[in-house]
N, C-alpha and C positions, 0 to 999 in steps of 0.2 A: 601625765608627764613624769618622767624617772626622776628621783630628785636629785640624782646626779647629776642631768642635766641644768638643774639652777646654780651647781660649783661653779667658780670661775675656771675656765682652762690651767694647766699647769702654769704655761706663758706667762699668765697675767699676775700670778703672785709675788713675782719680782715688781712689778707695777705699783701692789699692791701694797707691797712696803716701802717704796718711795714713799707714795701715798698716805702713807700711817705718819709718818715723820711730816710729813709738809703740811697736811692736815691739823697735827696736835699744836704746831708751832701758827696754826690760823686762829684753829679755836682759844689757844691761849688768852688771845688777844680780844677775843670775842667775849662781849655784857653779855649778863646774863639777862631774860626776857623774861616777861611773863606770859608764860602758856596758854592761849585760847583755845577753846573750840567754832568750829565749825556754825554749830546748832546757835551759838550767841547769833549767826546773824542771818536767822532763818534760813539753815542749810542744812535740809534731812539728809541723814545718812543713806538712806534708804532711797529717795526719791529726788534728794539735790537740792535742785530752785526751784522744784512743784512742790505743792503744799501735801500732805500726808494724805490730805483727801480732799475730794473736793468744796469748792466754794459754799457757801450754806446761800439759801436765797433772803433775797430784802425783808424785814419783818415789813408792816404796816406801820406809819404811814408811808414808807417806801415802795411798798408793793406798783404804786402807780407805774413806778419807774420799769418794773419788771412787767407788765402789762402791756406798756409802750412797746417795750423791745419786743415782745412776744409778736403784737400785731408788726411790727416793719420788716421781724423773719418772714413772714408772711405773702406782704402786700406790695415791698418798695423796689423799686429797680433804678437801674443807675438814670440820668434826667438824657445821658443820650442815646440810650438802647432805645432807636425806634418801630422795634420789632412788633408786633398786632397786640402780643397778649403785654407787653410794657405801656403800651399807649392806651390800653384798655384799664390796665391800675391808674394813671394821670390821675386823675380825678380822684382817686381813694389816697394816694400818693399826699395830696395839695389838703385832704382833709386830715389824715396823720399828720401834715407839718403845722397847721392849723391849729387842732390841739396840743401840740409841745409847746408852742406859743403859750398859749393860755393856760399851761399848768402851772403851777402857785410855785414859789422857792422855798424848796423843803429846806429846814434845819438841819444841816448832815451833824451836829452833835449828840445828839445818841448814839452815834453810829464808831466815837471814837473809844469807845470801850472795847472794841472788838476788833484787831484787825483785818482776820478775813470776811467780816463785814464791809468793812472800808476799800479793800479787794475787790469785795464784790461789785461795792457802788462805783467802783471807778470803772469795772471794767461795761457795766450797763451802760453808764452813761458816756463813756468814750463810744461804744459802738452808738450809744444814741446819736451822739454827734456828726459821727460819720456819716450814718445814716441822712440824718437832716440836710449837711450839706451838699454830699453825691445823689439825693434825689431829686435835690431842686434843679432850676435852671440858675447860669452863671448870671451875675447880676451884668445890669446895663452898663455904659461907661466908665468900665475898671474898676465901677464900686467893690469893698469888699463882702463876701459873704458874713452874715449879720449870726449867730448863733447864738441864739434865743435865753436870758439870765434863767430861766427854769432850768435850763441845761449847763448853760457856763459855771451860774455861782457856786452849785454846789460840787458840778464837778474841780474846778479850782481848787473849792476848800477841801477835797477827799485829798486830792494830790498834793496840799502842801502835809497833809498828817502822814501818808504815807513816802513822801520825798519823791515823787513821779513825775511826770511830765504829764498837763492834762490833755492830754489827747491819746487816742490808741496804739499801744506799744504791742510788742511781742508778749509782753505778759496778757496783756486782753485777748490776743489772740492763741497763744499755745499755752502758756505757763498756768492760767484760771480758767480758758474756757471746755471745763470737760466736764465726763462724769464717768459715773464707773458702773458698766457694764454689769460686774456681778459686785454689789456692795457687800457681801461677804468676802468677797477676795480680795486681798491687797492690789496696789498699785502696780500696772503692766501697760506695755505698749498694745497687747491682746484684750485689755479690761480697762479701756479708754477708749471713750467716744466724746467727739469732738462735740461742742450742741450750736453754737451759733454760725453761721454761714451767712455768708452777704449774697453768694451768687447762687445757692443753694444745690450746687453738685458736688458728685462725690470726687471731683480733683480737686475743690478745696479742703474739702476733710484730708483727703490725702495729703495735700501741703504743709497744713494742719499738722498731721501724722506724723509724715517725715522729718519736721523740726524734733516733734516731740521724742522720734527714738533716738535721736543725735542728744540729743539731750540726758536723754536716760544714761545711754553707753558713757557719758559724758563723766556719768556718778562717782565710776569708776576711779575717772582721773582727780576729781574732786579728794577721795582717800588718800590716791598717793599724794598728793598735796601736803591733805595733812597729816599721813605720817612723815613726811619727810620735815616738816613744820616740828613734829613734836618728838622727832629721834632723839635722847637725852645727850648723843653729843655727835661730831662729826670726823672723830681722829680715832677711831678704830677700826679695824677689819671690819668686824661683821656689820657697818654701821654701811661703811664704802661699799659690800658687798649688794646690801637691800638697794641700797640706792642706785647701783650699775643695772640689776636686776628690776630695779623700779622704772625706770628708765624705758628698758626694753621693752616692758609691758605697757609703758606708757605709748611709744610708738604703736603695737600693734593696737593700742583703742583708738588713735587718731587715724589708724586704717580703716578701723570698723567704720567712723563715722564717715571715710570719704564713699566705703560700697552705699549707705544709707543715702547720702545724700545723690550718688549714681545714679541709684534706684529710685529717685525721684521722675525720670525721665521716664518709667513704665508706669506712672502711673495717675499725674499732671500732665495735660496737654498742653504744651506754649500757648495756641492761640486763646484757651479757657482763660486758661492763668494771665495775660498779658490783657487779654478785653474784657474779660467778664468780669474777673481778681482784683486786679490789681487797682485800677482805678479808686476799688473802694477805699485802699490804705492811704491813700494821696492825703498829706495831711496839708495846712497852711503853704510852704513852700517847695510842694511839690515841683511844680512849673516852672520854676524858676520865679526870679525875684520882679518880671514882669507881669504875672497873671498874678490876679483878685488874691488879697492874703483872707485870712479870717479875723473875726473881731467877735470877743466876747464880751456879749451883753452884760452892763453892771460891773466889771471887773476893771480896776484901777489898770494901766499900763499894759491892758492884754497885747497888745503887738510888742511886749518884751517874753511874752512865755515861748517856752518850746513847744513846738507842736506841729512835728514834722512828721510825725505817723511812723508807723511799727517797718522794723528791720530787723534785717538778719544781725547785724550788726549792733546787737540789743542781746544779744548771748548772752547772758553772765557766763556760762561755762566755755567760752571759747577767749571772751575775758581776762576767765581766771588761770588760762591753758596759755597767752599770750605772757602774761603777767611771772608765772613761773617760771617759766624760760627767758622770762627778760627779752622780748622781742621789742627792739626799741621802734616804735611807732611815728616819733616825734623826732625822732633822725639828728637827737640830741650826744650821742656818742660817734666817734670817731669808727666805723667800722670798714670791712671790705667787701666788696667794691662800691668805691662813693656813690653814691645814690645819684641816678638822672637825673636830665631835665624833667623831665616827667614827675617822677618822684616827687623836685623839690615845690613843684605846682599841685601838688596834690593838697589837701588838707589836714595837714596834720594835727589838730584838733578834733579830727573826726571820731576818734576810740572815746576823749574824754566826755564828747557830747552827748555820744551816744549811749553812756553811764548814765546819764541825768533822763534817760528814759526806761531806766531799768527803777523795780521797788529799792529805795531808797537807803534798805535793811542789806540788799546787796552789792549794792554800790559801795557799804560800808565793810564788809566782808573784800573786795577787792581793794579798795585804800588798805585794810590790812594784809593782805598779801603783798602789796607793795612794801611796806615797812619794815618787813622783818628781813634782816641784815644777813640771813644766810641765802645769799646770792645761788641758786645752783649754778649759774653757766661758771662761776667765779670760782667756783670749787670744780665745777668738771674741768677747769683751766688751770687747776693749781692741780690737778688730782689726775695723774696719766689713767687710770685705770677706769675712770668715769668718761674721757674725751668721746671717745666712741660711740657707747649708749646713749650721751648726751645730742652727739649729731645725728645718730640716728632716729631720736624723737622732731630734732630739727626738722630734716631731712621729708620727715612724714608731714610733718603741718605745711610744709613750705607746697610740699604733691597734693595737699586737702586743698589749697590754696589756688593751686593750678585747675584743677578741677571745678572749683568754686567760679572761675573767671571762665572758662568752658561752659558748665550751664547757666552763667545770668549772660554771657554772650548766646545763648540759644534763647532762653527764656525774657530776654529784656531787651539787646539791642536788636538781633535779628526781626524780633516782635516788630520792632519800633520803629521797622521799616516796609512791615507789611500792611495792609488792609484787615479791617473787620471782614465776618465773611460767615456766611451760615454754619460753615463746618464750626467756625467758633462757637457759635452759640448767638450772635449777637450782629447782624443785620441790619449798618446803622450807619443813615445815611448823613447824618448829621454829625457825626462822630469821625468818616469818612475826611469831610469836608474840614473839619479841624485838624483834621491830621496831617491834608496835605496845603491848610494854611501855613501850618509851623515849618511843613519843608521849604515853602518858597520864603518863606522870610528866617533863613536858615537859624531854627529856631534853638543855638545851642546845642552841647553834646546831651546822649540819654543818659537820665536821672535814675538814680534808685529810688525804692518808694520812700522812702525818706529827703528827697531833694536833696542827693545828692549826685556829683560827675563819678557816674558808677566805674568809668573802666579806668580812671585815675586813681580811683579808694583802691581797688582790686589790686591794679599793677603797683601801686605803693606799699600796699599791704605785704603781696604776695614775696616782693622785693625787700620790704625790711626782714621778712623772715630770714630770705635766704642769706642776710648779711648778720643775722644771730650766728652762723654756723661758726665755730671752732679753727676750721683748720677748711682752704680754699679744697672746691671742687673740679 
């Protein structure tokens, strides 16, 4: 690129010195802070909210754990795939859950000297969990599913050290679960390989995949962040310039991530993803508030933990993308156009929740991006020369958004009106049968794998964005 092309046009220098003036006369006013970095809260430059490399495995006495998991990659399948070779594991299925029963309650304190030790164990024994619940059968009479104190306590006690949610989040499944292809080479979406698999094909790895380049791209916008965080002031030219020019690069990486996330459609099939998938992330209240919740053995108040299983919606970096642009989620500012019906039914608590399933190290990194008083939309609105760039990033998350609500209406609701069916994968006549129980006793709107009314988050979401914008469309 010419680096003429990064000047502002002639035009906007007039702008520009409004800008200088209405800028000096903000920041006057403006405390001074104290400067963080990023890296305070486990946030590589480099690689973001993945760790610099990957996970290290459980020493001994833990290894059991990694043992466990190894064999149910193996052997386990969901309890309703009544397909030949699923009904032929039954029996290996019933003795894996057998032994998780009867393993001992490890001590996870050794383990807290280390964090991505505690990483690791969390993310074992969340897939452990999963596992044990989705290969069993539903209990009789509404009882809930009983998940075994070998498994509960210590997962419990890993997730209050690391501030998690005990149960399988988006970090168990993209952010820890990989390895690197060539361990001489740094961190790449080409030198990552996914390692656990619940259904064991390659459109989960692909799923897998495609969070994680959205994530990567994501790095990007991570920097602008914090350069714009640690500009030393906001009432000069070249300060207004970076930031109109940050901006603009900022949109074109929220474009990147909507072609990735496109290209999920070449390479996940709905009916895999929707029967064979997804089932497995079903956490506690998946189903709604009428089917079987879970209950962890040994653990004080377990039906107060979170444990709604992994979502998209567990981004830290889409988070920290919301959070920057002040996209109000909670429809707590007066904006245009008031929010619908729809809208004000939606849950708006749903961004905050779904924090509390993120590492806890990141969640603290987005409470401080919240706090720090240099509002951007507040300066692109005192700042003519910034309005622009700023709705054009708008503009772009609001089309990610749209797009977003396009494939979980292919991949989720559409699904969720079909039939199992061999082309899936999964042949299952049992599963059949529950599925068109729930349609005659109209069984509620479809859920995200986190138990939520998926097409209310979406259209609330995609709607408060579009009421961030600046100036109407």
């Amino acid at each position: 690129m010419n680096v003429i092309d990064l000047l502002p046009s002639p035009h906007q220098y007039f702008d520009l010195a409004v800008s200088l003036v209405q800028s000096t006369i903000a920041n006057a006013r403006r405390p001074a802070e104290k400067r963080r970095s990023a890296v305070e809260f486990d946030v590589d430059v480099n690689t973001g909210f993945f760790p610099r490399q990957p996970l290290p495995r459980l020493p001994a006495p833990f290894a059991i754990w990694e043992l466990t998991l190894a064999e149910a990659d193996e052997i386990l399948t969901l309890w309703e795939d009544d397909s030949e070779a699923a009904v032929a594991n039954r029996p290996a299925g019933e003795r894996w859950r057998s032994q998780v029963q009867s393993l001992p309650v490890i001590d996870t304190e050794p383990l807290q000297s280390s964090q991505r030790l505690l990483q690791r164990a969390h993310l074992v024994l969340a897939w452990l969990v999963h596992y044990y619940v989705h290969s069993a059968p539903e209990p009789a009479d509404g009882d809930p599913f009983v998940v075994p104190k070998s498994l509960a306590i210590p997962l419990v006690a890993v997730s209050r050290h690391l501030g998690i949610a005990p149960v399988l989040t988006f970090a168990d499944t993209v952010l820890w679960n990989w390895e690197l292809v060539d361990p001489r080479q740094p961190v790449s979406i080409d030198n990552m390989r996914f390692v656990h698999l619940f259904s064991g094909t390659e459109d989960e790895r692909n799923f897998y995949t495609t969070s994680a380049k959205a994530e990567l791209v994501g790095v990007e916008m991570l920097r602008i962040i914090d350069e714009y965080n640690n500009l030393p002031n906001l009432s000069d030219m070249t300060s207004i310039s970076k930031v109109a020019r940050d901006l603009t690069r900022l949109a074109g990486i929220i474009n990147d991530i909507s072609d990735i996330i496109q290209g999920v459609r070449a390479v996940v099939d709905p009916h895999v993803f929707y029967w064979d998938l997804r089932p497995w992330f079903e956490g506690s209240d998946a189903k709604g508030p009428s089917a079987p919740g879970w209950v962890y053995e040994g653990v004080p108040d377990s039906d107060q933990l979170d444990l709604s299983g992994p979502s998209a919606g567990q981004s830290s970096v889409m988070h920290a993308l919301d959070v920057f642009l002040d996209v109000d989620h909670k429809l707590r500012q007066r904006r245009y156009p008031a929010p619908s019906d729809s809208n004000k039914r939606a849950d708006h608590g749903f961004m905050d929740r779904m924090r509390r399933y993120m590492p806890g190290k990141h969640r603290e990194y987005l409470t401080w991006l919240s706090s720090t008083p240099r509002s951007i939309r507040e300066l692109a609105r005192e700042t003519p020369a910034l309005r622009e760039p700023y709705d054009g990033a708008v503009m772009a998350l609001k089309k990610l958004r749209d797009l977003h609500m396009r494939i979980a209406c292919l991949y989720v609701v559409t699904m969720s009106r079909s039939n199992p069916d061999a082309y899936a994968g999964c042949p299952v006549a049992s599963m059949m049968d529950r599925v068109q129980k729930r349609r005659a006793a109209g069984n509620g709107p479809t859920r995200g794998t986190g138990g939520n009314e998926l097409a209310l988050l979406l259209k609330a979401g995609r709607d408060a964005t579009r009421r961030t914008l600046l100036k109407d469309i």
